[in-house]
C-alpha positions as CSV (number, residue, x, y, z in Angstrom):
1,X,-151.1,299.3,205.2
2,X,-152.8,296.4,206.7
3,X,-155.1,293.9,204.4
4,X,-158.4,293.8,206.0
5,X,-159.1,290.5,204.4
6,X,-159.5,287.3,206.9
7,X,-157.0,284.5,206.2
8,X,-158.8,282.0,205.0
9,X,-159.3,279.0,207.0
10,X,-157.6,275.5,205.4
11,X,-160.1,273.3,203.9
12,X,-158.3,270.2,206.0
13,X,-155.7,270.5,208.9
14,X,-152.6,268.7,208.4
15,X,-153.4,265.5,210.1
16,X,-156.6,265.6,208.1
17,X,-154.6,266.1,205.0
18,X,-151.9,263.2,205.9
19,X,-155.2,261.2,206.5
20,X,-156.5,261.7,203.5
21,X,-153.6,260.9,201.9
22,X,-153.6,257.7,203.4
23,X,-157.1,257.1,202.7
24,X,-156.2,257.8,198.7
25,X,-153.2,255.2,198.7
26,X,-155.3,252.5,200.5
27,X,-158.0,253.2,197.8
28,X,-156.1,253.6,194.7
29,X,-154.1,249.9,196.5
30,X,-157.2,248.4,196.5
31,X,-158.7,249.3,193.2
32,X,-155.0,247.7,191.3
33,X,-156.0,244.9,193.1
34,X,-159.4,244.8,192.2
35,X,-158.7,245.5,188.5
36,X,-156.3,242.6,188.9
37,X,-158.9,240.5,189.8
38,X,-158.6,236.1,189.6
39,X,-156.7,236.4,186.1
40,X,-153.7,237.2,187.5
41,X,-154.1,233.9,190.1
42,X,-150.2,231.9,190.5
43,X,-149.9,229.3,187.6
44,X,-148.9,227.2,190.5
45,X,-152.7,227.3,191.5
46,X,-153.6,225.6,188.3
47,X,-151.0,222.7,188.3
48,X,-152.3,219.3,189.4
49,X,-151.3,217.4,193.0
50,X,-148.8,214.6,192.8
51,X,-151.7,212.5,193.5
52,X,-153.9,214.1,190.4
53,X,-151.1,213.1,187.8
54,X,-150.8,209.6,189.6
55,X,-154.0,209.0,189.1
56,X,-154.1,210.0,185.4
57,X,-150.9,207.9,184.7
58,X,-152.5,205.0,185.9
59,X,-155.4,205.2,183.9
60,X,-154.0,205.8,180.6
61,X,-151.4,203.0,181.7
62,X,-154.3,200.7,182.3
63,X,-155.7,201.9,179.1
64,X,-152.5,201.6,177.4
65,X,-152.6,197.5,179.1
66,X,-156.4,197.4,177.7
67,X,-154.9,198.1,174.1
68,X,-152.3,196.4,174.6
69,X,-154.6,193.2,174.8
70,X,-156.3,194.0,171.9
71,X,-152.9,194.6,170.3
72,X,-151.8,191.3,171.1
73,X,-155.3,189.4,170.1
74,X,-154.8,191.4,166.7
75,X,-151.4,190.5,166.4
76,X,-151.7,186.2,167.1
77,X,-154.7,186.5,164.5
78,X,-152.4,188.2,162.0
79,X,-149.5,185.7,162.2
80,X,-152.2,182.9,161.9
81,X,-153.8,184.7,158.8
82,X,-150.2,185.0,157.2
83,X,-149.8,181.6,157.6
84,X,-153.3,180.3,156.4
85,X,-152.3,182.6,153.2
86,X,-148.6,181.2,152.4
87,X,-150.6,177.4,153.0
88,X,-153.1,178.5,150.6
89,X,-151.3,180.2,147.7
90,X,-148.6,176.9,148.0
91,X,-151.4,174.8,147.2
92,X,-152.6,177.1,144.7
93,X,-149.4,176.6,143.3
94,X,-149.8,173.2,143.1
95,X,-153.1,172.7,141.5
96,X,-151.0,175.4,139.0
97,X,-149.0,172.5,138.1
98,X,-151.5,169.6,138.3
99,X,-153.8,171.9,135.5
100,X,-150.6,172.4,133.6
101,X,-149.9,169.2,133.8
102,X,-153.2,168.0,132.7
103,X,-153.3,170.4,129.6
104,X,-149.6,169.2,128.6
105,X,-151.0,165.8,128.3
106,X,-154.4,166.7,126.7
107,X,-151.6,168.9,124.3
108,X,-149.8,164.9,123.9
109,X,-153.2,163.8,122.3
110,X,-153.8,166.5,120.5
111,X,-150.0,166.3,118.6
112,X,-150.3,162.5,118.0
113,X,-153.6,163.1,116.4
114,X,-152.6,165.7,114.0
115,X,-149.3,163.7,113.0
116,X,-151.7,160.8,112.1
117,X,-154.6,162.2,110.5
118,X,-154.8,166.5,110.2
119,X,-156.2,168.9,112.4
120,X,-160.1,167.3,113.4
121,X,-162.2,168.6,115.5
122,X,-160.6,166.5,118.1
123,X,-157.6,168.0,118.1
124,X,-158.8,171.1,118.2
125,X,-161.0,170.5,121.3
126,X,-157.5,169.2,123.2
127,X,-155.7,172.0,122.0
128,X,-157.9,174.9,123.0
129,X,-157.0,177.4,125.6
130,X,-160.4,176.4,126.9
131,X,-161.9,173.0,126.6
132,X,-164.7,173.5,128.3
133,X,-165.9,175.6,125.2
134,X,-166.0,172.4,123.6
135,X,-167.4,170.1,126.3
136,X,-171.0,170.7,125.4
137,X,-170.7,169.6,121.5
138,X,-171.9,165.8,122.0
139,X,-170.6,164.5,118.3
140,X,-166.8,165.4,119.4
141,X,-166.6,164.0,123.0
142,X,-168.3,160.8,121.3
143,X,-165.4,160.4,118.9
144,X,-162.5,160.9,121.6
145,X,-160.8,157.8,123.2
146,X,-161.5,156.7,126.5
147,X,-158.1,157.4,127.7
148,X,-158.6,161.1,126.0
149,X,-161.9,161.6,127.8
150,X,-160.2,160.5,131.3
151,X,-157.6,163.3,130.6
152,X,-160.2,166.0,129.6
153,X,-161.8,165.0,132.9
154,X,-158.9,165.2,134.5
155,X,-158.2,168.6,133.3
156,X,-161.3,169.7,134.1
157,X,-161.2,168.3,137.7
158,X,-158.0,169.7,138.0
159,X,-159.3,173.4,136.3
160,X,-162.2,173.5,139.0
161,X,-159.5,172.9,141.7
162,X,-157.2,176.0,141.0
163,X,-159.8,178.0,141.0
164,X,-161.1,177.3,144.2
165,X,-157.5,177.4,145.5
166,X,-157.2,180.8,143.8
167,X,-160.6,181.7,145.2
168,X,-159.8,181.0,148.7
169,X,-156.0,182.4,148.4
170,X,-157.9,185.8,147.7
171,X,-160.3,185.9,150.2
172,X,-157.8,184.7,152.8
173,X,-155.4,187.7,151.7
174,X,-158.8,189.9,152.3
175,X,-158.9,189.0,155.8
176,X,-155.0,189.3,156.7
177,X,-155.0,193.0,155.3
178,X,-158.2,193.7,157.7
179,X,-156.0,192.0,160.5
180,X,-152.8,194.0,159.8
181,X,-155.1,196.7,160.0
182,X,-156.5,196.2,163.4
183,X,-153.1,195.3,164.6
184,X,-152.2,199.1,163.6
185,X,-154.8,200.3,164.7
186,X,-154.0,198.7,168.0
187,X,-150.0,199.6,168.1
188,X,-151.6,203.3,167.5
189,X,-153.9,203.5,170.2
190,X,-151.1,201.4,172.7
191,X,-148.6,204.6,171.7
192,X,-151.1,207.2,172.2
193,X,-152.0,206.5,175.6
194,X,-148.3,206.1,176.5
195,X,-147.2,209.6,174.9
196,X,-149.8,211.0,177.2
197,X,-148.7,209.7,180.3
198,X,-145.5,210.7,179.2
199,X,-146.2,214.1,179.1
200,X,-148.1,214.4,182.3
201,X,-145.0,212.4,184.3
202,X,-142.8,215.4,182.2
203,X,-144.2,218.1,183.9
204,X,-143.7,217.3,187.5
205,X,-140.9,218.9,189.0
206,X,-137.5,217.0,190.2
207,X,-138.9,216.9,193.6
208,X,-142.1,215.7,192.8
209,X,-141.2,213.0,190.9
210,X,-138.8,211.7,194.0
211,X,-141.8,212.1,196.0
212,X,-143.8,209.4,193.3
213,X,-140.5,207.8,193.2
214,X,-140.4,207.1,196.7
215,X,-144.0,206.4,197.1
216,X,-143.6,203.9,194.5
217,X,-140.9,202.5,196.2
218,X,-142.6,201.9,199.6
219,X,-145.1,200.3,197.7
220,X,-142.8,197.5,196.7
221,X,-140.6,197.1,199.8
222,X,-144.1,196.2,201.3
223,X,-145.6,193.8,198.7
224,X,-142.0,191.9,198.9
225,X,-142.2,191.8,202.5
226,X,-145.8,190.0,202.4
227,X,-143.8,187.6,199.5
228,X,-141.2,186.9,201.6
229,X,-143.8,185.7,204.5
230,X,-146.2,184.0,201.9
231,X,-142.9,182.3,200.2
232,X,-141.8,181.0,204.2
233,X,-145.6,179.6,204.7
234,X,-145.0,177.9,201.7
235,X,-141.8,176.0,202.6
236,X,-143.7,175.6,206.0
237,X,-146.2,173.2,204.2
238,X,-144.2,171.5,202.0
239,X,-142.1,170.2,204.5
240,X,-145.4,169.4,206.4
241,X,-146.6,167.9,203.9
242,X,-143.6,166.1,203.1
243,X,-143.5,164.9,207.1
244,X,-147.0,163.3,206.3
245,X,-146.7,161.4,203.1
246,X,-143.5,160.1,205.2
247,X,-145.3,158.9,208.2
248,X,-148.1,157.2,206.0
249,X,-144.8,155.5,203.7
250,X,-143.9,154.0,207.0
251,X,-147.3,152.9,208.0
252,X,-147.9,151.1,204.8
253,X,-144.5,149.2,204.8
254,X,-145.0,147.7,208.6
255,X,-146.2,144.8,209.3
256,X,-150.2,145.2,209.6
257,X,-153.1,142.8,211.2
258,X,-156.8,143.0,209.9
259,X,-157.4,146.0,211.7
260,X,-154.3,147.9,210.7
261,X,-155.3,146.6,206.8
262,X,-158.7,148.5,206.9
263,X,-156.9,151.5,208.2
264,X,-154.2,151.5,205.6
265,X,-157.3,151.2,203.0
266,X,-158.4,154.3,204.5
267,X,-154.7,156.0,204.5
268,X,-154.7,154.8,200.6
269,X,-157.8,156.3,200.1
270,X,-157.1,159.3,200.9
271,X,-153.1,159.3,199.4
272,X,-155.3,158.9,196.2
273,X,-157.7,162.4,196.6
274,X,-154.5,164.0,197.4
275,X,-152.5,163.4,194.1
276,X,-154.4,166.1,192.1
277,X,-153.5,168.2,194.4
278,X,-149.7,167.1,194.6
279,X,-149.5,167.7,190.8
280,X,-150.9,171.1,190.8
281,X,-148.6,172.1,193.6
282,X,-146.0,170.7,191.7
283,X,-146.4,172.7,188.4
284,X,-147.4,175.7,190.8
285,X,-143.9,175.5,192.2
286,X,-142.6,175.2,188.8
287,X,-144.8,178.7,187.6
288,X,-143.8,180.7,190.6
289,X,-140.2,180.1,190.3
290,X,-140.2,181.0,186.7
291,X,-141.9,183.9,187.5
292,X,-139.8,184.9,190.4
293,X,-136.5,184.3,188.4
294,X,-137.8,187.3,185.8
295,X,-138.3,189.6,188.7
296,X,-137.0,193.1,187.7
297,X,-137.2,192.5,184.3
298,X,-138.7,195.5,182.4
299,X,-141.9,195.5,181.1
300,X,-142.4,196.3,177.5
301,X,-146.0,195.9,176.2
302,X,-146.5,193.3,173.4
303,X,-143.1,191.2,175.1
304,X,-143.2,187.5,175.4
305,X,-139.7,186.9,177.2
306,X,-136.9,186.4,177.8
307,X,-135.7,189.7,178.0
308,X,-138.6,191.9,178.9
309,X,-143.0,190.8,179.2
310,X,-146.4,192.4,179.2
311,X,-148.8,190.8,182.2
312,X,-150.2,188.1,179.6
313,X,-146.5,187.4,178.2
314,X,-145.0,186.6,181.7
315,X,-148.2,184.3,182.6
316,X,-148.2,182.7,179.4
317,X,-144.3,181.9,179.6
318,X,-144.5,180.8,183.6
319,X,-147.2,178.1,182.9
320,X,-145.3,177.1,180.3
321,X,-142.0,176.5,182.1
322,X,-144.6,173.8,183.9
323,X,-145.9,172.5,180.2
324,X,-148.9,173.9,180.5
325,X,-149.7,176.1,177.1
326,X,-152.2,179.6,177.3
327,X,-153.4,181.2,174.9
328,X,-151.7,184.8,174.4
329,X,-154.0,187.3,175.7
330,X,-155.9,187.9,178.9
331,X,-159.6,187.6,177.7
332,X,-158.3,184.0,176.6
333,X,-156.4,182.8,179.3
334,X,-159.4,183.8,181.8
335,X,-161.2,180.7,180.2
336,X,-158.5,178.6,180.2
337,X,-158.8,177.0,183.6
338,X,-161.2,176.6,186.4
339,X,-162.6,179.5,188.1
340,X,-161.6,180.0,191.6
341,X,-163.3,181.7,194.0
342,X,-160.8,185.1,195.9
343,X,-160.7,183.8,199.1
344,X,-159.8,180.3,197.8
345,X,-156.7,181.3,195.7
346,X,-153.4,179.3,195.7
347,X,-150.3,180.0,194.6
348,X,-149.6,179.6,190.4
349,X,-153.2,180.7,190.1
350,X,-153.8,183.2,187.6
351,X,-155.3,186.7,188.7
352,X,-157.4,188.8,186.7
353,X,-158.3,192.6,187.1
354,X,-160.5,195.3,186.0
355,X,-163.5,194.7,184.2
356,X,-162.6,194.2,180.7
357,X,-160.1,191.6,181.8
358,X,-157.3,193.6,180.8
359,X,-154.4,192.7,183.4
360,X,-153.3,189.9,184.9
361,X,-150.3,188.2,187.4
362,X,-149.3,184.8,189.4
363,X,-150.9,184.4,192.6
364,X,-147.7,184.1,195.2
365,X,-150.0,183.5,197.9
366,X,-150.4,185.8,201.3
367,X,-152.1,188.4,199.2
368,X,-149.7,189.1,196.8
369,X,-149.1,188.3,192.9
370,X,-146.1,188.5,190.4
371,X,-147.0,190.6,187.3
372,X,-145.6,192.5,184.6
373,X,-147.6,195.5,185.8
374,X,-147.3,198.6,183.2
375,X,-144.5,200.7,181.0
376,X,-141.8,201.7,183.0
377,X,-142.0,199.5,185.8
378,X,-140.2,195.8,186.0
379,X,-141.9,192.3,187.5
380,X,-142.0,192.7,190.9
381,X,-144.6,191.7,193.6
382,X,-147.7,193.7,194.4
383,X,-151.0,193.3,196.2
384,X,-153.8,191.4,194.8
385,X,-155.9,194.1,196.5
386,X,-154.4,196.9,194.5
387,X,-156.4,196.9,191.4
388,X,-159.8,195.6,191.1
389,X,-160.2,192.1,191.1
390,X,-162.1,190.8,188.8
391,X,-161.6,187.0,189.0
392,X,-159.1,184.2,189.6
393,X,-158.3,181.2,187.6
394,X,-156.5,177.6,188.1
395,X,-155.2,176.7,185.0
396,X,-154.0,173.0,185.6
C-alpha cells in the first residue's frame, strides 16, 4: 500500500551542506585563533636587535668606566690614608717612649729622694701615675730642684704630645675606614654593571655574536688604517722638519756679511719659538710609542701596566715613559695640562670623553686615539669621533 505522505524536502542540498560545512571550519579556525589572541606571540618577537644589546653593553660599559674612576680616586685616597695612619701611629710610638722616658727619669728623682730622706711630698709628686694631679699644689713645686722641675716639664710637654699623636692616629684611622669603604663601594658598583653586560652579551645566539664580532672587527681594521696614515704624516714632518733645522745649521755656519747677520738674527729668532715645540714633540714621540708598544693588551679596569690598563692607567703610564707624572684618575689628569681646542689636537695629547670625564686615550693624530677602551676589549686604535668628546688636553 502506498504512503500518501510527501517526502520531505532536505533542509540544505548537498552543496549547500558541503558549504556549510566549510563555513563551520573557517569559523570555528578563526575563533582558535581569536582565543589565541597576542599571548601566544613568538618569544622571538620579544628578544632585542643586535644593535639594542649593543647599545646596552656600551652603556653599562661606560658606566662600568664611570665607576671605575671613582674606584680608582677611592682607591689612591685609601693608600695615602693607610700611609698617613702607619706615619702617625709610628710617631705615636715615639712620643710613647719620649713620655716613658720622661717618667723613668722623674721615677730617678723620686728614688734618690726617698734613699736620702723618706717618702715627702716630693717624692710622691714624681712618683704618681699622674703628676699633673700634683702640679697645682704651689708649696711642693716650690720645694723641687730646678733640674726636677725641668723634668716634670718635660714630662708634661712630652704627656701633651702623645696625646695629640694618639688624638690624630684616631681620627686619621676614622677617615681610612670611610675610604676603604668607598673603595668597596666602588669595586661593587664596577662588578655590577659588568655582570649585567655579561648577561645581556649571554643571550645572543652564536650567530649573533659573530655578527657583533665582526662588526667589531671592521671597526678596528678602519681606525688602524687612519693610524697607519696619521703615523706616515708624522714621519712626513719629522723628516721635514728635520730638512729645515738642517738647512738653517748650514746657513748659520757660512760665512755671512751685515746683511746675511740680520737675517741669521731673524733665522735664530725664530729657532728659539720653535724649541717648545721641539720638546713637546719629543716627549709626544716618546708617549705614542709607549702607547703603541701595549697595543693588544687587555683591558682590565683598575690596571696600571705592564700586563693589562684601564684608559687612565695606559695614559698615566705613556706620559710617564716621557717623565712626565699624572695624577691617577681622569677627573685629575683633565687639569693637568693646557686645554686644547678639537680641531687643534696633536699627537701625545690627552683626549677626554663623555660628560663626567669618565674615559680617556692618546691622540695619534688623523682622527684617531690609543685607549684602553672597556672590559673585554685590548688597546687598540679608535676614532676620536666615536664617543662624545668632551675636551682635549696637552700635558707638557
Amino acid at each position: 500500500m502506498a504512503s500518501h505522505r510527501r517526502p520531505r524536502t532536505p533542509l540544505l542540498s548537498p552543496a549547500s551542506r558541503r558549504g556549510a560545512v566549510g563555513f563551520t571550519t573557517a569559523a570555528i579556525a578563526s575563533a582558535t585563533l581569536l582565543s589565541q589572541g597576542p599571548a601566544q606571540a613568538s618569544p622571538e618577537d620579544d628578544r632585542p636587535s643586535i644593535e639594542e644589546v649593543r647599545e646596552r653593553v656600551d652603556a653599562l660599559y661606560r658606566e662600568a668606566g664611570s665607576a671605575t674612576q671613582k674606584y680608582n680616586a677611592a682607591k689612591e685616597k685609601t693608600d695615602e690614608q693607610r700611609e698617613k695612619v702607619d706615619r702617625l701611629l709610628d710617631e705615636a710610638a715615639e712620643r710613647a717612649d719620649k713620655l716613658n722616658d720622661a717618667r723613668r727619669k722623674l721615677g730617678g728623682y723620686a728614688t734618690a729622694q726617698y734613699r736620702t730622706g723618706g717618702v715627702s711630698g716630693t717624692a710622691v709628686l714624681l712618683l704618681s701615675d699622674n703628676p699633673q694631679d700634683f702640679f697645682g699644689q704651689k708649696h711642693l713645686m716650690d720645694r723641687i730642684t730646678d733640674r726636677q722641675r725641668q723634668a716634670v716639664d718635660d714630662y708634661r710637654d712630652e704627656q701633651r704630645a702623645a696625646r695629640k699623636k694618639r688624638s690624630e692616629a684616631s681620627a686619621s684611622l676614622a677617615e681610612l675606614t670611610d675610604a676603604q669603604k668607598d673603595l668597596a663601594d666602588s669595586k661593587k658598583t664596577v662588578q655590577g654593571k659588568l655582570a649585567q653586560a655579561r648577561e645581556l652579551l649571554s643571550e645572543l645566539t652564536a650567530e649573533e655574536k659573530a655578527r657583533l664580532a665582526a662588526a667589531e672587527r671592521k671597526r678596528q681594521e678602519e681606525a688602524r688604517r687612519k693610524a697607519a696614515a696619521a703615523a706616515a704624516e708624522r714621519e712626513r714632518q719629522e723628516e721635514a722638519r728635520q730638512k729645515a733645522a738642517d738647512a738653517e745649521r748650514e746657513q748659520a755656519e757660512a760665512p755671512a756679511d751685515s746683511g746675511t747677520g740680520t737675517d741669521t738674527g731673524g733665522t735664530d729668532t725664530g729657532a728659539g719659538g720653535g724649541t717648545g715645540d721641539d720638546s713637546y714633540a719629543a716627549k709626544a714621540d716618546k708617549v705614542l710609542a709607549f702607547a703603541e708598544a701595549q697595543l693588544g693588551k687587555p683591558y682590565v679596569w683598575g690596571a696600571t701596566g705592564p700586563n693589562s690598563y684601564d684608559c687612565s692607567g695606559l695614559t698615566q703610564a705613556a706620559w710617564l715613559s716621557a717623565g712626565v707624572s699624572l695624577p691617577r684618575t681622569t677627573y685629575d689628569q683633565v687639569e693637568a695640562g693646557t686645554r686644547i681646542a678639537k680641531a687643534d689636537m696633536r699627537p701625545g695629547d690627552l683626549v677626554f670623553f663623555y660628560d663626567d670625564i669618565s674615559h680617556v686615550g692618546v691622540y695619534a693624530g688623523g682622527g684617531q686615539m690609543i685607549h684602553a677602551p672597556k672590559p673585554g676589549a685590548e688597546v687598540r686604535y679608535e676614532s676620536v669621533d666615536y664617543m662624545p668628546f668632551h675636551s682635549a688636553v696637552r700635558p707638557a
